[in-house]
N, C-alpha and C positions, 0 to 999 in steps of 0.2 A: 327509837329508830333501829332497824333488825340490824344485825351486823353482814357486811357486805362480802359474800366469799371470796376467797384471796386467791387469785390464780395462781395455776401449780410452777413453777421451775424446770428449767433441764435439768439443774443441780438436783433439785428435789426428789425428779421422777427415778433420776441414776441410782442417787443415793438410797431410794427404797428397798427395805429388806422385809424379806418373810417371815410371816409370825405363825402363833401357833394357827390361826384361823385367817382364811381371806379376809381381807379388808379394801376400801378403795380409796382413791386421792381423786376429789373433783374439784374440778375446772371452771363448772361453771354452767349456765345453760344445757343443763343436760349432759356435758361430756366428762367422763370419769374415766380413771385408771382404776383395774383392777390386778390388785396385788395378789398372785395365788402362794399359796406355803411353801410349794415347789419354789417361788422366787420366778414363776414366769408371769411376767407383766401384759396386757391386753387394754386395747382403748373399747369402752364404748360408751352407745348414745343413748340417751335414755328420754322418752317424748311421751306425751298423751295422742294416742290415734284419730288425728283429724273425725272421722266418722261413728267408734264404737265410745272414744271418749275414753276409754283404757289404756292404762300406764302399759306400756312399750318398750322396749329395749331391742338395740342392734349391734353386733361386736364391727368392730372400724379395723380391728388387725391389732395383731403381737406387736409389744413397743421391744425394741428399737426399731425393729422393720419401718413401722409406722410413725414419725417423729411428732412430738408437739404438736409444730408446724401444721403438720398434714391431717393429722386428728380435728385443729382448730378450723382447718378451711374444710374437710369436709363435713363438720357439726354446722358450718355457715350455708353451705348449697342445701343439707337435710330443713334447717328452720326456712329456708327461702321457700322449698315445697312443702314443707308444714302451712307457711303462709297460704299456698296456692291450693290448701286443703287436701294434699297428696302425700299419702302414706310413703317413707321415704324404700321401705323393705322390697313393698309391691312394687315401688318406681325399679328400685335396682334387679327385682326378680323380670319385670317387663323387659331393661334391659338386656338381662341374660338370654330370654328367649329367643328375643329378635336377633339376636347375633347365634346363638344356635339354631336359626332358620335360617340366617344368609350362610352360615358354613354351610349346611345342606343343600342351599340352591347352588350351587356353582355349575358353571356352564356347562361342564359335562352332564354331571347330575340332571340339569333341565335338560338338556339335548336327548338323552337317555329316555326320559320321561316322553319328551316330543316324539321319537324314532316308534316308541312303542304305542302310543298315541298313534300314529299317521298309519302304522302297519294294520292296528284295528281299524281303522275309518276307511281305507284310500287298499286300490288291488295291490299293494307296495308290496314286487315279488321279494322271496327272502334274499336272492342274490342281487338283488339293487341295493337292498337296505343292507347291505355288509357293502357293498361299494359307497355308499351315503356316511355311512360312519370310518370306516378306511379314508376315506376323506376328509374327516374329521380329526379324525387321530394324527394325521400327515400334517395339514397345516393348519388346526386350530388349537386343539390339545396342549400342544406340549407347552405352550408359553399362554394360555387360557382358559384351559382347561380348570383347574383348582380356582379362577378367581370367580368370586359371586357374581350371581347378574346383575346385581345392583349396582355394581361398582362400576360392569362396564362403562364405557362412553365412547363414542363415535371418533373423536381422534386416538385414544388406545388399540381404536378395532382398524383405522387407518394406517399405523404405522405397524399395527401386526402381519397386515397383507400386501404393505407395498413388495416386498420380496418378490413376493409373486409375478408382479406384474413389470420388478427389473430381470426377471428369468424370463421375464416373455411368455409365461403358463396363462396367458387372458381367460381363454373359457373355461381353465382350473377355477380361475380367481369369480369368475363371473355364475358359477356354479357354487362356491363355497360362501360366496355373501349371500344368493336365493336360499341356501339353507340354513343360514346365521339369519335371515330376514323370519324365514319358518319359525326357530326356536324362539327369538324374541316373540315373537307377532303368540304363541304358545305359552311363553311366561307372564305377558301381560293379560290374554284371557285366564291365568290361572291366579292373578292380581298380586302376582312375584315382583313385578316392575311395572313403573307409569307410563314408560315412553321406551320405542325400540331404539335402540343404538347402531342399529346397522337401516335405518330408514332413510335413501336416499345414495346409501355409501356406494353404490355402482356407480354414479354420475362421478365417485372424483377418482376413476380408475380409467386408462383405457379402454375401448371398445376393441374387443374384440375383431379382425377383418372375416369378413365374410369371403368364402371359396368354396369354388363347387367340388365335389366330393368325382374323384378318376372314376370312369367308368372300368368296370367288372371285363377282362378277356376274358373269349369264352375258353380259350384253354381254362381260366381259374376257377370255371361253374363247380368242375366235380370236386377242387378241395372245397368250396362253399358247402357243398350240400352234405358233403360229410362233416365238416366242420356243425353245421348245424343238427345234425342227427348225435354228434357228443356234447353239445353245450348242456349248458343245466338251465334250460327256462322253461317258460311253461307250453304245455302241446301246443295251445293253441295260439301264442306267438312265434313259432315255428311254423304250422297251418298256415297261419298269414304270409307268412314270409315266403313259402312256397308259393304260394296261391299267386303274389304278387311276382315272381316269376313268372310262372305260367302266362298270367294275361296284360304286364305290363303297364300296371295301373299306378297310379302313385300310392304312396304310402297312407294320404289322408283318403283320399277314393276307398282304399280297401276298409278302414279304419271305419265309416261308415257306410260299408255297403253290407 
């Protein structure tokens, strides 16, 4: 009958001193201590590659950092995915990725990506699109900005904007979820996230009251029209605007005539 390896000690592992050459203390099932001549100590695991069928090895961390303990539990998850035929290197490399793409998507990040998106696709003048993200930067950034889109969820994005709507800024509020609706609706086509988190979220906000906009004195025509001749938009919303002076027509009338 083979003789049975003897599992290592805390005493044992402390106790370990350096020799003239590496040497290791194992454990068992694959996990060994490796003694270097500096006297610095390191857990690793040592497995045959579910796939190539080739002996393997992966370092578990520097002991003490890494205790017994924690070397033995994670030798136990590595053989659970050996069972499941999964390389344990590749699993923890997949890990890594996935979480160095969720730091990247964070909602600015995707917002950014969206803004510049929407500018190539849609006439998105450039002085909207610095009003669109100024708006961003005001009340979504600062406390959402850095966190992933994955993370978000719909009562996080709830208690981030009720502010808003105890300041009584409604069509602030009612404006900056249509473009949190944009960026999500933009992350899931680019298959960032499965489901928008701001889908639905204007129903649990105030509405907005509806009022009609003071008519213009005509004493105020001529700051208008100068006022308009220095804005920064484009000629031909300006044109319009005129034009819709001149003959009195509504705004959607001009808009398709």
């Amino acid at each position: 009958m083979p003789n049975q390896l003897k599992p290592l000690t805390n005493v044992e592992i402390a106790g370990a001193k350096p020799r003239s050459t590496d040497y290791e203390l194992r454990d068992g099932e694959g996990l060994y201590l490796l003694v270097k001549t500096s006297g610095r100590k390191a857990w690793h695991f040592e497995y045959y590659h579910p796939v190539t069928k080739k002996r393997t090895k992966t370092s578990l961390g520097p002991y003490p950092v890494v205790t017994l303990a924690m070397a033995r539990e994670t030798r136990t998850k590595y053989r659970r995915l050996l069972y499941q035929g999964i390389d344990p290197r590749q699993h923890l490399a997949g890990i890594a990725e996935e979480k160095r793409i969720q730091n990247e998507c964070t909602l600015e990040k995707v917002a950014e990506q969206w803004l510049k998106e929407k500018k190539r696709t849609s006439d998105l003048s450039e002085d909207h699109a610095k009003d669109v993200w100024r708006s961003l930067e005001m009340h979504v950034f600062p406390s959402l900005g850095n966190t992933p889109v994955t993370e978000i969820r719909p009562k996080m994005l709830k208690e981030h904007l009720t502010p808003l709507e105890e300041q009584g800024i409604l069509e602030t509020l009612r404006r900056v979820i249509s473009r949190l609706n944009e960026i999500f609706r933009f992350a899931i086509s680019e298959e960032l996230i499965e489901f928008n988190p701001a889908d639905n979220l204007v129903a649990r906000f105030k509405k907005p009251k509806k009022q009609n906009m003071p008519a213009l004195h005509p004493s105020e025509l001529g700051r208008l029209m100068l006022a308009l001749q220095n804005a920064s938009i484009r000629k031909e919303t300006r044109c319009l605007i005129e034009w819709e002076l001149l003959t009195w027509v509504r705004p959607g009338e001009a808009v398709s005539a």
